[in-house]
ZAKOLZA-930707 format. One record per residue (C-alpha): residue in one letter; x, y negated, z. Coordinates in steps of 0.05 Angstrom, whole numbers, plus 5000, padded with zeros to 4 digits. Layout:
N
aXYZ;...
END
This chain:
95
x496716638388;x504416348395;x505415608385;x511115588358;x511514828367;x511114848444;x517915478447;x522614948449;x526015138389;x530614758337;x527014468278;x531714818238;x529415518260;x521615358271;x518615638196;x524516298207;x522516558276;x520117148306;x517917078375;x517817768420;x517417848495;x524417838534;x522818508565;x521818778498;x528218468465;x532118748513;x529819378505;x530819338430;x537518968422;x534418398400;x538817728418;x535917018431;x538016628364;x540617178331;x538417458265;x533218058266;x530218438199;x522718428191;x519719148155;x526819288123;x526618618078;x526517928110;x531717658155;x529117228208;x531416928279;x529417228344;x526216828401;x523116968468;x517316838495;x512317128556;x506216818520;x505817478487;x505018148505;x510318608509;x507019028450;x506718418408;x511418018359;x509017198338;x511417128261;x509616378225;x504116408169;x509316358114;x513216928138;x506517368146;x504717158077;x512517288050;x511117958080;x505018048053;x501118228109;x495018078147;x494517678212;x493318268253;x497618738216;x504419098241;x510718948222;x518419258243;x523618868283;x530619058287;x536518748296;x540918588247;x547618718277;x551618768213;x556018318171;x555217668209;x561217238211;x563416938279;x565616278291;x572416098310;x569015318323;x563514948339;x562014228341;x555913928380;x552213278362;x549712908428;x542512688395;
END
């Protein structure tokens, strides 16, 4: 079981993340923070983690029910390489 709480991730992105193991992003394309496409429908973020097994991906409750699936059952991750703009800035808030 992921905790999503304890990834060190940005509020922002805590309810729209799908946690995989760094072995098995690589392997896949998958980028930390980027967007990935859960079973061909739902965009969500990608996120590492080694609290999981490489065979395994950690999705939040409302994405599992969005997907309409079962705690245990499988879903598709792929990246979503496609269409994403790229920024030509970026401005940082010290907090």
């Amino acid at each position: 079981m992921v905790k999503f709480g304890k990834l060190g991730l940005p509020h922002d992105l805590s309810d729209n993340v799908t946690v995989v193991h760094p072995s098995t992003m690589k392997y896949s394309g998958l980028a930390i923070g980027r967007p990935c496409l859960l079973d061909s429908q739902y965009v969500s973020v990608a996120w590492p983690s080694t609290s999981l097994a490489q065979t395994s991906v950690g999705v939040p409750d409302n994405l599992m029910n969005l997907l309409e699936k079962e705690s245990s059952g499988k879903i598709t991750v792929e990246p979503l390489n496609y269409g994403l703009p790229t920024a030509s800035e970026i401005c940082l808030k010290q907090r």
